[in-house]
N, CA, C and O atoms as CSV, one atom per row, in Angstrom:
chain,resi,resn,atom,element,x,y,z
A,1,UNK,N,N,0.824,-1.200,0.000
A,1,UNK,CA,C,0.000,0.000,0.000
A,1,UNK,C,C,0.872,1.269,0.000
A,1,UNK,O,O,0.456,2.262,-0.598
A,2,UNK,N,N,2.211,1.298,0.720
A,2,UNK,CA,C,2.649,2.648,0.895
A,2,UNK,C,C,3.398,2.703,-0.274
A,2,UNK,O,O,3.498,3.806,-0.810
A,3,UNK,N,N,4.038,1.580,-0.870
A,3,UNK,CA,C,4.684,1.257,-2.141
A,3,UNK,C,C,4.081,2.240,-3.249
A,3,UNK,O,O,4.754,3.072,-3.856
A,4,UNK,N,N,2.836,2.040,-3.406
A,4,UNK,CA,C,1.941,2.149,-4.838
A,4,UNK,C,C,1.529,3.724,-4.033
A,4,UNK,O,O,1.723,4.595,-4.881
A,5,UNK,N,N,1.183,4.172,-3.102
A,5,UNK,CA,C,0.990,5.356,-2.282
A,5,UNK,C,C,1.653,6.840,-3.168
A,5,UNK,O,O,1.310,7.912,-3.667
A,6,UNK,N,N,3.302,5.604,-2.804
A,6,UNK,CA,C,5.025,6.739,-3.273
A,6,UNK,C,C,4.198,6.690,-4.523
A,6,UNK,O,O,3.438,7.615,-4.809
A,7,UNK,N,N,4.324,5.708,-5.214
A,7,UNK,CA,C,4.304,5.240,-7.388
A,7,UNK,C,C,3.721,6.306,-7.490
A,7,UNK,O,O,4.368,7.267,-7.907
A,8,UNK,N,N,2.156,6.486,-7.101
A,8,UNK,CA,C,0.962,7.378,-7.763
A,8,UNK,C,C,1.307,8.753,-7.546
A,8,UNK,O,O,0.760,9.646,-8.192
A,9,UNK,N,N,2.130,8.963,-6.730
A,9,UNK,CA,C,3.150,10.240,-6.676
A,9,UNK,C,C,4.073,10.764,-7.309
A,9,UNK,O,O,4.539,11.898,-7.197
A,10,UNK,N,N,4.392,9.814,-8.089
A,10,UNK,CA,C,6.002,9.868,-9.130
A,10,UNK,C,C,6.963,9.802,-8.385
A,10,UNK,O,O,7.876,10.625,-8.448
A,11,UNK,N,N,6.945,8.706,-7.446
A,11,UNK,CA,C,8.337,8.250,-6.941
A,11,UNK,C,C,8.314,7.081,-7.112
A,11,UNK,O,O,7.419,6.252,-6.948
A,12,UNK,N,N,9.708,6.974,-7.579
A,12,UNK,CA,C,10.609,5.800,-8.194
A,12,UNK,C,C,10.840,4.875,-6.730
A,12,UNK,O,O,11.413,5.441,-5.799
A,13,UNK,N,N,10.410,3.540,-6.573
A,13,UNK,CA,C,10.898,3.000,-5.613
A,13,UNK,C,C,11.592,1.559,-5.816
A,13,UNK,O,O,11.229,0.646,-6.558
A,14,UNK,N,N,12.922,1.632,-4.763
A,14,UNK,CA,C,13.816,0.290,-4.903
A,14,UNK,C,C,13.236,-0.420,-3.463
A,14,UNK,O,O,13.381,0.200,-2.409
A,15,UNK,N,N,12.634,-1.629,-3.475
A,15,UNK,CA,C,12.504,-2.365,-2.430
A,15,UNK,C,C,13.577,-2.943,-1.167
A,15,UNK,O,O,14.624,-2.352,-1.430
A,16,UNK,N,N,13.755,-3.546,-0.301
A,16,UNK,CA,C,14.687,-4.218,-0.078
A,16,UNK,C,C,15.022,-5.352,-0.549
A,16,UNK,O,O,14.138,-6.014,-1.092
A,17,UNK,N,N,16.325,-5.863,-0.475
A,17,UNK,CA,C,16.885,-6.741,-1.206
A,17,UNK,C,C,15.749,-8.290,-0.854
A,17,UNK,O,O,15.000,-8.718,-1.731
A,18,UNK,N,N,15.791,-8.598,-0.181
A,18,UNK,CA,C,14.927,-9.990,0.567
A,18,UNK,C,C,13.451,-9.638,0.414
A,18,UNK,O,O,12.520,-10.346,0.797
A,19,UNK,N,N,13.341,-8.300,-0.275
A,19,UNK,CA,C,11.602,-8.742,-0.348
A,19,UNK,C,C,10.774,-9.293,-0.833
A,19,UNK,O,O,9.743,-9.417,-0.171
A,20,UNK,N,N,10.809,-9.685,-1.748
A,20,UNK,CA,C,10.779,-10.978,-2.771
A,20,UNK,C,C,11.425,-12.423,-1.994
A,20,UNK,O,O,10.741,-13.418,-2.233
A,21,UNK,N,N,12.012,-12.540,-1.565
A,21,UNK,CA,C,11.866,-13.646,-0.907
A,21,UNK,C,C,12.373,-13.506,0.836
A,21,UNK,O,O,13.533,-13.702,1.200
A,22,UNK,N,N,11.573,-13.241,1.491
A,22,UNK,CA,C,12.067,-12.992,2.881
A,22,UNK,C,C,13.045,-14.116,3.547
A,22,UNK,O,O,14.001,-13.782,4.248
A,23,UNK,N,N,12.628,-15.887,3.185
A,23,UNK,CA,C,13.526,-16.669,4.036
A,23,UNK,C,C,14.514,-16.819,3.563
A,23,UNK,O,O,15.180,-17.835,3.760
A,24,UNK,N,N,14.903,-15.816,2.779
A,24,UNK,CA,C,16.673,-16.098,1.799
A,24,UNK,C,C,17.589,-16.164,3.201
A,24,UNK,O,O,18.119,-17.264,3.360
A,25,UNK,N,N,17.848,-15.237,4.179
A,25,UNK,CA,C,18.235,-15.195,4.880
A,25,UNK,C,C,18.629,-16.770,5.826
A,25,UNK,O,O,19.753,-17.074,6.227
A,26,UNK,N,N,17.801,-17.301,5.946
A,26,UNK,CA,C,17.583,-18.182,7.058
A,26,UNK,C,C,18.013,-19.326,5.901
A,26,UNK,O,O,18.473,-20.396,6.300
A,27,UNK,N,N,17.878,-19.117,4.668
A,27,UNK,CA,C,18.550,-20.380,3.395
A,27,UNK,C,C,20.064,-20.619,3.608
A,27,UNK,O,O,20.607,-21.718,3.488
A,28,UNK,N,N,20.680,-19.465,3.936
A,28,UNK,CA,C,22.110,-18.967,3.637
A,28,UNK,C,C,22.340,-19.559,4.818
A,28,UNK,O,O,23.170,-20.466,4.880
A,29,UNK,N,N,21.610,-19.120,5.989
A,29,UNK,CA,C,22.717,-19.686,7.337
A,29,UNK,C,C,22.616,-20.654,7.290
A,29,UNK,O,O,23.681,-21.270,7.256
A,30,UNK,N,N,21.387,-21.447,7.256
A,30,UNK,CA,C,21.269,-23.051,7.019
A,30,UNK,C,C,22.394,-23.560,6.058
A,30,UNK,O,O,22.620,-24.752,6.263
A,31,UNK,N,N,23.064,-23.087,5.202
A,31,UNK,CA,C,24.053,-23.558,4.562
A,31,UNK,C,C,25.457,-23.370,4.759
A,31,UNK,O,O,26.293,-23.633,3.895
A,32,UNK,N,N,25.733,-22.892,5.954
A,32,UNK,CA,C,26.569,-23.116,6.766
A,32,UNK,C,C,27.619,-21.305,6.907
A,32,UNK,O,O,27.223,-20.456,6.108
A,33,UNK,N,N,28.428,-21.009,7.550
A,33,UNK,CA,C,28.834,-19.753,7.775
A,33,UNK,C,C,29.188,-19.308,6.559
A,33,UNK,O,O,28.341,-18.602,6.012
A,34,UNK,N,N,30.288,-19.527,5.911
A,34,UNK,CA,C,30.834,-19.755,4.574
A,34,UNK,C,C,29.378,-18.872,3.835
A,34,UNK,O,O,29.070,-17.685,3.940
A,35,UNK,N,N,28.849,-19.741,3.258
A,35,UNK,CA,C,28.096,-19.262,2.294
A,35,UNK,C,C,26.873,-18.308,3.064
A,35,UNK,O,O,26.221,-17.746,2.184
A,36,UNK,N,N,26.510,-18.055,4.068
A,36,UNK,CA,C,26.070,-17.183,4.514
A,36,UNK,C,C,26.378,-15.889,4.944
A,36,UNK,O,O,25.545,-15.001,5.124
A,37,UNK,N,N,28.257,-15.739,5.198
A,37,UNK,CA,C,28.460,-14.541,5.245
A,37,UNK,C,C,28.702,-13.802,3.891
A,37,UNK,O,O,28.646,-12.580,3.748
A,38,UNK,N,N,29.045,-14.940,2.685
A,38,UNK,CA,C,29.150,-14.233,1.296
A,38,UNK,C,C,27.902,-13.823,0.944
A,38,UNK,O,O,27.835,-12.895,0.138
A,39,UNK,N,N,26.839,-14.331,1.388
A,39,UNK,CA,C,25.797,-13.937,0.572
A,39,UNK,C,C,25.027,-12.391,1.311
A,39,UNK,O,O,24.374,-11.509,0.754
A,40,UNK,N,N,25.463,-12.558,2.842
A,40,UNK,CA,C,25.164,-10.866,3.464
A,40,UNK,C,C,25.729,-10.282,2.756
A,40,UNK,O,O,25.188,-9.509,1.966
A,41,UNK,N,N,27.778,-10.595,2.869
A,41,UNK,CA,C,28.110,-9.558,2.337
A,41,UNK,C,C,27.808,-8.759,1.029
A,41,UNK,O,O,28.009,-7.545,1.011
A,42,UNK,N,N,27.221,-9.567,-0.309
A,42,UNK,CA,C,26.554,-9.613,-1.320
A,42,UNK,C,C,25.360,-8.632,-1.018
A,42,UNK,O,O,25.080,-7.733,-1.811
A,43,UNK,N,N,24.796,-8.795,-0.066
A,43,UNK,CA,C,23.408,-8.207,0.692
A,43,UNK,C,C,23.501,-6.573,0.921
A,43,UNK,O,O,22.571,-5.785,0.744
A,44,UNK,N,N,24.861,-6.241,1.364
A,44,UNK,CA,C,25.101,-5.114,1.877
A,44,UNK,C,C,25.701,-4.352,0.704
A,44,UNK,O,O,25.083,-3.372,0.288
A,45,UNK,N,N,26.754,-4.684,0.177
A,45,UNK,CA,C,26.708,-4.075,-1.057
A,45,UNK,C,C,25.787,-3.797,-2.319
A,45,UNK,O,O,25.860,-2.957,-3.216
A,46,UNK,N,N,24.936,-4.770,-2.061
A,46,UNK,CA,C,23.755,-4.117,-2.933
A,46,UNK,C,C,23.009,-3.075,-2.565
A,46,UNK,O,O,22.810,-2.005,-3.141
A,47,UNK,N,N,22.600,-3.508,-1.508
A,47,UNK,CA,C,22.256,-2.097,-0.117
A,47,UNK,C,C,22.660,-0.869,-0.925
A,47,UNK,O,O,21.934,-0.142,-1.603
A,48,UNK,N,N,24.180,-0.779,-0.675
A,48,UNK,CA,C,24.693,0.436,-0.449
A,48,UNK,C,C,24.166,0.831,-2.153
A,48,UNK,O,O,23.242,1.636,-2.271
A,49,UNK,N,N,24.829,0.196,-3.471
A,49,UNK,CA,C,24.335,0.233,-4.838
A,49,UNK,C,C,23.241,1.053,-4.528
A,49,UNK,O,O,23.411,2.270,-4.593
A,50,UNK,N,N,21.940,0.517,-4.142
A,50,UNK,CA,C,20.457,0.974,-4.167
A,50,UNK,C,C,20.304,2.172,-3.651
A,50,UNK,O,O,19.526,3.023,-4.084
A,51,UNK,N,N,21.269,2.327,-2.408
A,51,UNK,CA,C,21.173,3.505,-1.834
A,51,UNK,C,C,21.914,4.644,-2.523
A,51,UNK,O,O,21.449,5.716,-2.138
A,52,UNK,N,N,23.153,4.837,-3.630
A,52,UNK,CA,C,23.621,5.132,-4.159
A,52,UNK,C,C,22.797,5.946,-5.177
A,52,UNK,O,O,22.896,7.166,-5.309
A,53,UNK,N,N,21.855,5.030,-5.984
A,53,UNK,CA,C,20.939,5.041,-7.146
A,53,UNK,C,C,19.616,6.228,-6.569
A,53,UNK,O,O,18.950,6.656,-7.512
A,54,UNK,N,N,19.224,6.735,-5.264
A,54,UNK,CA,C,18.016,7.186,-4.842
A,54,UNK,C,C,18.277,7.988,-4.395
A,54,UNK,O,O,19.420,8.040,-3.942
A,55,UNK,N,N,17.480,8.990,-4.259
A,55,UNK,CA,C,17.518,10.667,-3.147
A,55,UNK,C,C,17.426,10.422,-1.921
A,55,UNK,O,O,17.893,11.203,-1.092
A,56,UNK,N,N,16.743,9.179,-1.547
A,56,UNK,CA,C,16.578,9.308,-0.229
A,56,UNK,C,C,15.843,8.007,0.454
A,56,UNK,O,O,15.352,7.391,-0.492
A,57,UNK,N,N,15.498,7.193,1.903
A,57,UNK,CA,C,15.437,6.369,2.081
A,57,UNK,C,C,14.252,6.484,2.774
A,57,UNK,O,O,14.050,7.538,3.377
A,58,UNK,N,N,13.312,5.481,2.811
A,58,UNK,CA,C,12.464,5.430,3.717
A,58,UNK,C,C,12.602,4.057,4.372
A,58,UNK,O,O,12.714,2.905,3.953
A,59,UNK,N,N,12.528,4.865,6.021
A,59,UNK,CA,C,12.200,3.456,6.429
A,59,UNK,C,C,11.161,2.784,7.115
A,59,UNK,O,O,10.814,3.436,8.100
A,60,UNK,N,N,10.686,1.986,7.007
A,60,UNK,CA,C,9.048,1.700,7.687
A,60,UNK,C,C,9.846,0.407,8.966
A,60,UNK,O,O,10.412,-0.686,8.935
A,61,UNK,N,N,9.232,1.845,10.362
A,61,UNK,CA,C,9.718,1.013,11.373
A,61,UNK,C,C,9.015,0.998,12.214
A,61,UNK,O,O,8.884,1.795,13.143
A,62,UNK,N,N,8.219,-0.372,11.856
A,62,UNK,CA,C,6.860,-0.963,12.594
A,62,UNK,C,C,7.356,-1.639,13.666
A,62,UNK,O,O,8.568,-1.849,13.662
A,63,UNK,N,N,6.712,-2.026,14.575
A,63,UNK,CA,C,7.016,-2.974,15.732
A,63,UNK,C,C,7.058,-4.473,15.306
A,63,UNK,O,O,6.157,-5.082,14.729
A,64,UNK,N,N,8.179,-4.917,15.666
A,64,UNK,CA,C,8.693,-5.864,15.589
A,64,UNK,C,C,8.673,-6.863,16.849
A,64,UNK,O,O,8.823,-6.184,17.864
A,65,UNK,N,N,8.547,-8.170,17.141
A,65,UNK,CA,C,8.439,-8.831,18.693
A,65,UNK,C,C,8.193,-7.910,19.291
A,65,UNK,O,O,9.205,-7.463,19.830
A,66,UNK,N,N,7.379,-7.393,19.478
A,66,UNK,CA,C,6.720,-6.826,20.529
A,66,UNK,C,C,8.055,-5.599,21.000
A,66,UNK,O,O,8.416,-5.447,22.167
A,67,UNK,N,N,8.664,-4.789,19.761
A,67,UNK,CA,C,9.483,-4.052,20.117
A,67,UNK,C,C,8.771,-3.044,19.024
A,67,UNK,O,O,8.460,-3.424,17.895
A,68,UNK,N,N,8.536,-1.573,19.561
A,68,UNK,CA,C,8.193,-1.185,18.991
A,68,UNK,C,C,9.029,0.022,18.013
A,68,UNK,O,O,10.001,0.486,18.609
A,69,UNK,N,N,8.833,0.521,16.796
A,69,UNK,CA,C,9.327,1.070,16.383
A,69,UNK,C,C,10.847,0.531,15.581
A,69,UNK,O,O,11.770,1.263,15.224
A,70,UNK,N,N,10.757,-0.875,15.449
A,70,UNK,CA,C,11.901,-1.626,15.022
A,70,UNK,C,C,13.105,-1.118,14.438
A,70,UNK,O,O,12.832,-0.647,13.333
A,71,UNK,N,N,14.384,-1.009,14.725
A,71,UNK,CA,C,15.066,-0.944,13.426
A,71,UNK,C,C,16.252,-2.100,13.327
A,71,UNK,O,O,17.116,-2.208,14.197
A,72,UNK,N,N,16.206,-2.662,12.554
A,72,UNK,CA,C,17.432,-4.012,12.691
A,72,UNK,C,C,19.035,-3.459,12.438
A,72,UNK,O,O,19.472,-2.331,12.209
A,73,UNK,N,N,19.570,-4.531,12.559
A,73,UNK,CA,C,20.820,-4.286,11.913
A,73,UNK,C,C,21.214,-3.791,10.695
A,73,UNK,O,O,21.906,-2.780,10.582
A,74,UNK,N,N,20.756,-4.539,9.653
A,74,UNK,CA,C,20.711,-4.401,7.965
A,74,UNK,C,C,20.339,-2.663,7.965
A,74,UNK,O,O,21.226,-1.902,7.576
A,75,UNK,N,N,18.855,-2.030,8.464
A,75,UNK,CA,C,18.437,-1.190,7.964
A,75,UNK,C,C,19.349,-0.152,9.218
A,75,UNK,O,O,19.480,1.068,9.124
A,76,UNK,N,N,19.748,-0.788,10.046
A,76,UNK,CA,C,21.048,0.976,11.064
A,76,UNK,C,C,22.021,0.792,9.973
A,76,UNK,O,O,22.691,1.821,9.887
A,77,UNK,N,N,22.441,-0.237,8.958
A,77,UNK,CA,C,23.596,0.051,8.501
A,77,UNK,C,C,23.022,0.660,7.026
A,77,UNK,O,O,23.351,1.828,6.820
A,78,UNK,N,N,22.370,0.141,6.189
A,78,UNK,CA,C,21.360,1.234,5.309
A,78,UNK,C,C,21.487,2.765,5.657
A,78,UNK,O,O,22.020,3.598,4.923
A,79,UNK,N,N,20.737,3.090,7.279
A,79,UNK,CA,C,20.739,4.243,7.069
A,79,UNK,C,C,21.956,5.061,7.085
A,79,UNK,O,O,22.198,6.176,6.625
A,80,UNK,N,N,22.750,4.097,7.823
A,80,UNK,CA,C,24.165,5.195,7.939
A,80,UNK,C,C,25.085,4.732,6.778
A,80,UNK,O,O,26.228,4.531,7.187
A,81,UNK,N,N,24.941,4.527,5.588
A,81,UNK,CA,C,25.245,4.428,5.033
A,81,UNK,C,C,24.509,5.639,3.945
A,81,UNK,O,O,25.342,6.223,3.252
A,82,UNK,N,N,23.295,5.990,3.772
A,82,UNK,CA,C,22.330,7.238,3.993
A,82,UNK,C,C,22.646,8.352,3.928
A,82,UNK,O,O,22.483,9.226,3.076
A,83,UNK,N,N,23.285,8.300,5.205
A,83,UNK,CA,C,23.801,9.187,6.177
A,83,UNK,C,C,25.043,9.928,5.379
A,83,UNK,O,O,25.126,11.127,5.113
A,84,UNK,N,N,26.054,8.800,5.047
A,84,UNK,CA,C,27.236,8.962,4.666
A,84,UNK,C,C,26.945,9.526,3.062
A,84,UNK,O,O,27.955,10.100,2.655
A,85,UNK,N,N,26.204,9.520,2.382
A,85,UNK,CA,C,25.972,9.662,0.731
A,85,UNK,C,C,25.296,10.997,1.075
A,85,UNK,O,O,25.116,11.788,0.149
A,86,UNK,N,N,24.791,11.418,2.670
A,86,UNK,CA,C,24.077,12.806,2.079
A,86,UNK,C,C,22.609,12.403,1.394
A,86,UNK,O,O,22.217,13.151,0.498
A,87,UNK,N,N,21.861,11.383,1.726
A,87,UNK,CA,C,20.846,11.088,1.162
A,87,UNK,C,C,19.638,11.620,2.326
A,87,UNK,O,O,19.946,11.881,3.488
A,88,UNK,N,N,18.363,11.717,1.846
A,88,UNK,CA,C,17.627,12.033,2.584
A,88,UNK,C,C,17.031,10.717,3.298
A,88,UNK,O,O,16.796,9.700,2.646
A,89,UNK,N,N,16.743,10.835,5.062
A,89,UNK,CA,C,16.671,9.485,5.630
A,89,UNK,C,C,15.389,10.018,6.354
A,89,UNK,O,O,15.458,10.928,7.181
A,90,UNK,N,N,13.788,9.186,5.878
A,90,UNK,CA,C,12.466,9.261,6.571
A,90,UNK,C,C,12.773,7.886,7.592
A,90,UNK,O,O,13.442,6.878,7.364
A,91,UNK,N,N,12.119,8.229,8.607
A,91,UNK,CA,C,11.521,7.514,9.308
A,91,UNK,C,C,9.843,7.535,9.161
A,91,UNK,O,O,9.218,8.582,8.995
A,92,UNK,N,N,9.238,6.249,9.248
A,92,UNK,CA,C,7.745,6.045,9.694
A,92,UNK,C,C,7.370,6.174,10.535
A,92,UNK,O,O,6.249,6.673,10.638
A,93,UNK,N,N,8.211,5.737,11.782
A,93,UNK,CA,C,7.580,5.898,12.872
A,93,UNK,C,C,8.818,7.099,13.568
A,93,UNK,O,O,9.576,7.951,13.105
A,94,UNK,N,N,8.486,6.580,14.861
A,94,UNK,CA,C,9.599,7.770,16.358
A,94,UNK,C,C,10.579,6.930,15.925
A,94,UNK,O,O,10.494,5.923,15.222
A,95,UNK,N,N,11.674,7.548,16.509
A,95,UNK,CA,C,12.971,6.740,16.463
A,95,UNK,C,C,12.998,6.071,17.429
A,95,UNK,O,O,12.557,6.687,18.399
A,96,UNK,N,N,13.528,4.389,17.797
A,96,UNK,CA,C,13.162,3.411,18.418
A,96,UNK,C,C,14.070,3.987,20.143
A,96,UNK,O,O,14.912,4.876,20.022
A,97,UNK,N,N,13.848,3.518,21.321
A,97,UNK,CA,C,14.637,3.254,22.247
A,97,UNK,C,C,15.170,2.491,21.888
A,97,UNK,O,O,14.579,1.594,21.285
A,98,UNK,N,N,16.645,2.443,22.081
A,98,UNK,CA,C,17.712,1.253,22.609
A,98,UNK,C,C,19.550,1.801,22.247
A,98,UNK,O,O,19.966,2.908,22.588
A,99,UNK,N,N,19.971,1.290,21.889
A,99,UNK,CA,C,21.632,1.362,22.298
A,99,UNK,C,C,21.919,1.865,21.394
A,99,UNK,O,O,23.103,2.182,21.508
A,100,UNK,N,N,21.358,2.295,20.073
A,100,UNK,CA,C,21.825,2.974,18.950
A,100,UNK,C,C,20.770,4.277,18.621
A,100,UNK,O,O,20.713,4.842,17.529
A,101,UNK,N,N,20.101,4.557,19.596
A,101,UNK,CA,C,19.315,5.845,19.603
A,101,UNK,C,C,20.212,7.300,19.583
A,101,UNK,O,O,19.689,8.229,18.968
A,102,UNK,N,N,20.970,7.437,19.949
A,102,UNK,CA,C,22.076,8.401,19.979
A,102,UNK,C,C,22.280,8.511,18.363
A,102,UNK,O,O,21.923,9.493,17.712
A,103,UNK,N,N,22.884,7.397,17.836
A,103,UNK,CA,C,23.498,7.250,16.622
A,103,UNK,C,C,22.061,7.537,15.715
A,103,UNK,O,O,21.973,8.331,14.779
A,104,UNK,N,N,21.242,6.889,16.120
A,104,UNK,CA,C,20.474,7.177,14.503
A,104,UNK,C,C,19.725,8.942,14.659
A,104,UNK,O,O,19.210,9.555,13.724
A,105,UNK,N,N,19.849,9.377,15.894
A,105,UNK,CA,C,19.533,10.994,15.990
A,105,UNK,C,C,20.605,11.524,15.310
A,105,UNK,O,O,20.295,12.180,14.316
A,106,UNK,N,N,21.901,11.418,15.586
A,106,UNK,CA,C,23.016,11.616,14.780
A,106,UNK,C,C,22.639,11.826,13.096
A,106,UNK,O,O,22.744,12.877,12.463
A,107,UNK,N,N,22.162,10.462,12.574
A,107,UNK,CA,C,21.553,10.327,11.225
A,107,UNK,C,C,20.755,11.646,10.659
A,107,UNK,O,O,20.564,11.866,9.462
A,108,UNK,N,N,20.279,12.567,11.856
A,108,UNK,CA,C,19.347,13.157,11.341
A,108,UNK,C,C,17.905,13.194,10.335
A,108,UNK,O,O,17.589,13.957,9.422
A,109,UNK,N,N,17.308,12.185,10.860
A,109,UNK,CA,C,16.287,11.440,10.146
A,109,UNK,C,C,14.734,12.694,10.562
A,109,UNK,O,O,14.457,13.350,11.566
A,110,UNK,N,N,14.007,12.510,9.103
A,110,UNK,CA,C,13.201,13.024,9.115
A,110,UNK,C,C,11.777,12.598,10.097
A,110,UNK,O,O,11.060,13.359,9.447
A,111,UNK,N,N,10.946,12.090,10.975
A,111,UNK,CA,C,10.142,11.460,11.016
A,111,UNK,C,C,9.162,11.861,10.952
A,111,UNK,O,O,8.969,12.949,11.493
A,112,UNK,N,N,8.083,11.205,10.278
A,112,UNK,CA,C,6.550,11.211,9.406
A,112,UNK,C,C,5.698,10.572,10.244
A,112,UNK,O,O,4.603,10.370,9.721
A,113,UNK,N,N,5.801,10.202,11.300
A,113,UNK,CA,C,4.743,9.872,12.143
A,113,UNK,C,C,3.330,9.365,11.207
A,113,UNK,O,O,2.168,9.757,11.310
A,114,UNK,N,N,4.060,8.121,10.069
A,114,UNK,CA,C,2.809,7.605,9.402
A,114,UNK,C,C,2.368,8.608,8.081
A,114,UNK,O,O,1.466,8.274,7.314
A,115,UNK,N,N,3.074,9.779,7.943
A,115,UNK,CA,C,1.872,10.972,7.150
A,115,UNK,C,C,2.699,10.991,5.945
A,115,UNK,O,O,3.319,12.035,5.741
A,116,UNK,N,N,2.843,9.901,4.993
A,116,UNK,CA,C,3.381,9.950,3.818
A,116,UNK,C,C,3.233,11.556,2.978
A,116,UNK,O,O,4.017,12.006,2.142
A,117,UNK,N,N,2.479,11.946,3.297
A,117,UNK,CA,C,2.182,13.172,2.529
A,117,UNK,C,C,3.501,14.489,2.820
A,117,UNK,O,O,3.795,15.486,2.160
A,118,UNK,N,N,4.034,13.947,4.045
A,118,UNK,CA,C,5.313,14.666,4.182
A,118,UNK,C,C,6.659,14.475,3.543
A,118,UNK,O,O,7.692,15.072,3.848
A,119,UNK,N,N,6.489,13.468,2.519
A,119,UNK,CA,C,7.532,13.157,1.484
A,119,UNK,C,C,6.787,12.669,0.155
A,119,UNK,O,O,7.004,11.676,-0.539
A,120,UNK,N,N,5.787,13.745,0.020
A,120,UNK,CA,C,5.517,13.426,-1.799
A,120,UNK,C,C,4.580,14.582,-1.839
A,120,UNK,O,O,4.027,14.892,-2.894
């Protein structure tokens, strides 16, 4: 929905890498360290590619296990990677509590509190 939201706006959108298949992840470790850290590392450099290619990032950071406002690993290193290109970095939601709250204020992230209309 927020996908086609951006489109009908005239924004160009790159998905994340695993969205099309979410258990890629859990394929790779199952196949032992080896081929699971080549295929992150594969993961992250595409990352960065995508992030390279766009003005700016959105990130949709829904609650996750019962944590709200999620942001994982993959997407703190996305954004500061973001960060580093000078790209523009939305948040969906507040910026999360926990041990990297400092750092992603650092990021200087926009947040939209849900109101797409503040980036289109």
């Amino acid at each position: 929905m927020i996908k086609k939201i951006l489109e009908n706006h005239g924004h160009v959108i790159t998905l994340p890498n695993t969205y099309r298949y979410p258990a890629a992840e859990r394929k790779y470790r199952e196949l032992g360290y080896k081929q699971h850290s080549e295929w992150k590392a594969g993961m992250f450099r595409q990352s960065l590619k995508n992030i390279e290619n766009n003005d700016a990032v959105l990130v949709l950071n829904f609650e996750k296990n019962k944590i709200p406002n999620y942001i994982g690993g993959a997407t703190f290193i996305e954004m500061y990677d973001a960060f580093r290109l000078k790209k523009k970095i939305f948040l969906y939601n507040d910026i999360p509590t926990g041990i990297f709250k400092d750092e992603i204020i650092g990021f200087n992230p926009t947040v939209i509190h849900g109101e797409l209309d503040k980036i289109i």
